[in-house]
Structure formats: structure tokens, C-alpha cells
C-alpha positions in Angstrom: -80.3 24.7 36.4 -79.5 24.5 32.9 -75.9 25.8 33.3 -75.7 23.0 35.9 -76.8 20.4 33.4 -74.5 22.0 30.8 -71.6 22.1 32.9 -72.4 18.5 33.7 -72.1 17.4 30.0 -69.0 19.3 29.6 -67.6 17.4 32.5 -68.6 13.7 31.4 -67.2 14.7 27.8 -63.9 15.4 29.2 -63.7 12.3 31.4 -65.1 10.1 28.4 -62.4 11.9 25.8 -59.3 11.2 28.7 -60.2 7.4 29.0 -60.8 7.1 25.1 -56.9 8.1 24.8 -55.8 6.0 27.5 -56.6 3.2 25.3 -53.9 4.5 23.0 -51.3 1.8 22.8 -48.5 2.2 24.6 -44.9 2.1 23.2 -44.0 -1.4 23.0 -40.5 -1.9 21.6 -36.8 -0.4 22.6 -34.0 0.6 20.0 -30.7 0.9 21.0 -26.9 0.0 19.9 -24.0 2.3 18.8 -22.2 4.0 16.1 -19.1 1.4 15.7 -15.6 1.9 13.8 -15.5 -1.1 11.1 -12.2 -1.1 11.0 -10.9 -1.2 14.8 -14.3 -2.7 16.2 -14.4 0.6 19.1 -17.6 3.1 19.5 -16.8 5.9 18.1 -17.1 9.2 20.9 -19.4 11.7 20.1 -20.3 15.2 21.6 -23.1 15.4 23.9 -24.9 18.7 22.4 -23.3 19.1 18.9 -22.7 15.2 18.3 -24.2 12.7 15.7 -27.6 12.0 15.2 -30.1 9.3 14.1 -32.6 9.8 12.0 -36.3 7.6 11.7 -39.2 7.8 9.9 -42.0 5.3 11.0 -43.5 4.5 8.1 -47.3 3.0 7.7 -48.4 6.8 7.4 -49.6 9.7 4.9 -47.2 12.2 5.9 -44.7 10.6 7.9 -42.7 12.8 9.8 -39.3 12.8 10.5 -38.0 12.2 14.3 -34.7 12.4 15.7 -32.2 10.2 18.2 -28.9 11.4 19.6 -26.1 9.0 20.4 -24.4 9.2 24.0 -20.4 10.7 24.2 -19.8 7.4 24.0 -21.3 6.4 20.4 -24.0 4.7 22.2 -28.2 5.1 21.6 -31.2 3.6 23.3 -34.7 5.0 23.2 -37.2 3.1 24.8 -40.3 4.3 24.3 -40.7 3.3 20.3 -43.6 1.0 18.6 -43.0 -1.9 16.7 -43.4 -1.3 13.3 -41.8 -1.0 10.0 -38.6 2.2 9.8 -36.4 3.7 7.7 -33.4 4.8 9.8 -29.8 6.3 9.0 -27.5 7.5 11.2 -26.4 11.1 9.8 -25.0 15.0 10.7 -22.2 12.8 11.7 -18.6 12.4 12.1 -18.4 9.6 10.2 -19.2 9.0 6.5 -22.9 8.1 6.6 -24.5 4.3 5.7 -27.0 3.4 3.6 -30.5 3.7 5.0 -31.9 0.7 6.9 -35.0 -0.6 5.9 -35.9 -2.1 9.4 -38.9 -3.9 11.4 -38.6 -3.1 14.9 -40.0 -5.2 16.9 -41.9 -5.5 20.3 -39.5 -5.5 23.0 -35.6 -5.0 22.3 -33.7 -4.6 19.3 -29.9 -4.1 18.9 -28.6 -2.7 15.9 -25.0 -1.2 15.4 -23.6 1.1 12.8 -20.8 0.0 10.8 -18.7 3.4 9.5 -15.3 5.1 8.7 -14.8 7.6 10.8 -13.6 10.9 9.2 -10.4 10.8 11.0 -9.4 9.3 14.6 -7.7 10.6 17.4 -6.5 7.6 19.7 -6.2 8.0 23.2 -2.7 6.5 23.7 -1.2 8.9 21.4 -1.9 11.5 23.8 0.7 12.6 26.3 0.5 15.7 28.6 3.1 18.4 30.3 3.2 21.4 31.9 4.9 24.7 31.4 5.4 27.6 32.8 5.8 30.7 30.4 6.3 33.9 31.5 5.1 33.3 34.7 1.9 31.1 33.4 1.8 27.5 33.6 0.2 25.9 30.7 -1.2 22.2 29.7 0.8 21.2 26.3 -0.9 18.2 24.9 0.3 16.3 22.1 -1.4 13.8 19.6 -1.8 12.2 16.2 -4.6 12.6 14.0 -5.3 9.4 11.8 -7.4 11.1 8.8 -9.7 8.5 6.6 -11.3 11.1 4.5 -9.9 13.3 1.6 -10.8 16.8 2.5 -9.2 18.8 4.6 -9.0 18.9 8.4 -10.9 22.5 9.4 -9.9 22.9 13.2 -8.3 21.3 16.3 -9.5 21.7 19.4 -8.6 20.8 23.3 -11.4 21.2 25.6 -11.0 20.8 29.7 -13.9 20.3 32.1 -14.4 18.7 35.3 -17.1 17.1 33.9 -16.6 13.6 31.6 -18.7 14.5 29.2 -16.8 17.0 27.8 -16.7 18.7 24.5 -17.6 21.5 22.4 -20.0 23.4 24.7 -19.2 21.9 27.7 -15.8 22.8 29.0 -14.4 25.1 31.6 -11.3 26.2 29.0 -10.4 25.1 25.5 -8.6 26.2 22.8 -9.2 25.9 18.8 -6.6 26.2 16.1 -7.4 26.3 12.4 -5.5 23.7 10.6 -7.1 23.7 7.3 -4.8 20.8 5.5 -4.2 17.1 5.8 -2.7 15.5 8.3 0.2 13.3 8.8 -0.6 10.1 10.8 3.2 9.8 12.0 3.5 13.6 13.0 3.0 14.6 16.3 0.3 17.8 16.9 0.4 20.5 19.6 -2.3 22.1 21.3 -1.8 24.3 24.6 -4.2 26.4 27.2 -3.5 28.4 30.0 -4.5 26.4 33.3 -5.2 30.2 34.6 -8.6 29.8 36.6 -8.4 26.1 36.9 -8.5 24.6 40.4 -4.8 23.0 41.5 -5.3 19.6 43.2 -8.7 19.0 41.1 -9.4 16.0 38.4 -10.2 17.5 35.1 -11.3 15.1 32.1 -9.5 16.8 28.7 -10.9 15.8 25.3 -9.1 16.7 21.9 -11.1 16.9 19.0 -10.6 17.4 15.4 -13.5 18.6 12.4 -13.1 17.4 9.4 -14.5 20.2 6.2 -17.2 18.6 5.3 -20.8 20.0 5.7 -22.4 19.0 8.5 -19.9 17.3 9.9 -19.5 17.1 14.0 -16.1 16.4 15.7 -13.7 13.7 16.1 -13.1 13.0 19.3 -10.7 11.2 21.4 -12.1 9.5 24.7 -11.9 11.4 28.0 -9.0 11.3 30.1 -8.8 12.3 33.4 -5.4 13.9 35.0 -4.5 16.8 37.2 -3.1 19.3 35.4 -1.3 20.9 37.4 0.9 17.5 38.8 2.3 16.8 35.0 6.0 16.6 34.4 7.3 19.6 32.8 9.5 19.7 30.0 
């Protein structure tokens, strides 16, 4: 009988302690926007794994810890489920030199607030122009660009990424191809980078991305927008 009425106890405890933290508040406020080019007014495109990040401290607390938001390939955020309350927030880890922090309220329901940066360099997507060629019996996507650097140091790498899927980037890609550049660039010079369409699918969409890393620490990719072509219908040279 007495394990009965103990096991009884233990079962009212629980069911008091579950509706004691469903009177938790709820999150009551949504923060969203995007990471925005000052000079030309367009998002800037991110990767979806290695891109930028955001990051907030709610403040109002000892020990306040410090949480992360990742912008969409697009340069694009939302998160929905925040409280209103006083932040500090920075956008950072970025490809872009960073802001100053933001000393913000968010309030209850939605809030819009867009980043202002430089980029560290920008790779516009009608610079790019496409061919195939075949070489020694290969056929191989050539694409050429221009790199429009706004930062002092050095570009690291290039790199041309392929993927059925729009999104991609840096870990998401079928093929790609890096090439260590390791100097400035010249906004007027036309760059080069190739891969083998070996394994690729003839009569299939792909969406191709070319990026560029500037050598700074921490810094993520430059990246053009996706564009979608079949490969193997380009004009060859």
C-alpha cells in the first residue's frame, strides 16, 4: 500500500512540475532581414553550411550566453521563435567586413533589420560566361569571371562548385574545383576556372556557383548567385 501511495505522489509531482513549465512564456517576437551590400543595395549570397553567421546575446541576465543565427544562400535570416527583450547583435565569421554591434530592443511580434557591409570582394553574375571543351577526349565546363576585390589582403582561393541542387556551395556540390590564387585581383581581367563534366548527367539542369575567399581569418566565401545551365548544350570555343 505504501508504494502505491508513493508512486502516487511521484505521479501528481510530475504532472504538477509539466503544467508549472507550460506557464513558461512563449516566444513572442520574430527577427529577420538580410546581410545587404551598401554600395549596390543587393543581398549578399552566402553558403548554406560554411556561410555567415549572426551573433546575439539577450541580455537582462547573469551569464548571458551567447546564441547563434545563420543567414540563408541568399543573405537572408528570420528566426521566429525569439522574446522581446533588450540584444546585443553583430553579424560576424563573415564574408564581409563586420559592423558595429547593435544595441537593439526586439520587440513583440516582427522586426526587420538589415546589415549594411562591404563585401570582401564580389563576383557579379553577368560577368560570368560558360563553354565547353573537349580535351583529349574529355569535355570540360570553362567558366570565366571577374572578381571585384574591396579588401586589401590577398585573395586565398577560387573555386567553381556544380550541383543539381540551388543551394550550392562549398560542401554541397556534385564536382568543383579550387585554385589557389594568393594575390590581388584585377577587376578588368577576366579569370578561368574549368572541371571535367566526367560523371555529370547530359540533358540535366545543374546550378554552378563560383566563389572566391578572401585571407582573412574567419572569413567565408564570396559568392556569385546560382545559375542554372546545361552543361553539356554550351557553345564550344
Amino acid at each position: 500500500m505504501k508504494h502505491k501511495i508513493l508512486s502516487l505522489i511521484i505521479l501528481i509531482s510530475l504532472i504538477v512540475s509539466s503544467c508549472e513549465l507550460d506557464n513558461y512564456d512563449a516566444p513572442d517576437a520574430k527577427f529577420f532581414g538580410a546581410i545587404i551590400d551598401k554600395e549596390t543595395g543587393d543581398t549578399i549570397p552566402q553558403d548554406l553550411i560554411d556561410g555567415s553567421k549572426i551573433d546575439y546575446i539577450e541580455l537582462g541576465y547573469k551569464n548571458p550566453q551567447i546564441q547563434q543565427l545563420r543567414f540563408h544562400v541568399d543573405g537572408t535570416f528570420r528566426n521566429d521563435l525569439m522574446f522581446s527583450g533588450d540584444y546585443k547583435i553583430i553579424p560576424t565569421r563573415g564574408n564581409f567586413f563586420s559592423p558595429d554591434t547593435l544595441n537593439v530592443y526586439i520587440n513583440k511580434g516582427e522586426n526587420k533589420i538589415d546589415f549594411l557591409v562591404t563585401p570582401y570582394c564580389t563576383i557579379k553574375n553577368e560577368d560570368v560566361r560558360f563553354e565547353l571543351k573537349d580535351y583529349k577526349g574529355k569535355l570540360w565546363l570553362l567558366a570565366y569571371f571577374k572578381v571585384i576585390q574591396h579588401t586589401t589582403e590577398n585573395i586565398k582561393e577560387l573555386m567553381l562548385a556544380i550541383d543539381e541542387n540551388p543551394n550550392v556551395g562549398l560542401r554541397i556540390n556534385t564536382k568543383y574545383f579550387k585554385r589557389p590564387f594568393k594575390k590581388m585581383t584585377d577587376p578588368d581581367k577576366e579569370l578561368l576556372l574549368y572541371i571535367s563534366l566526367e560523371g555529370l548527367k547530359e540533358g540535366t539542369k545543374y546550378y554552378i556557383r563560383i566563389g572566391a575567399l578572401a585571407d582573412i581569418p574567419e572569413a567565408r566565401y564570396n559568392w556569385c548567385k546560382a545559375i542554372r545551365v546545361d552543361p553539356f548544350s554550351l557553345p564550344q570555343p
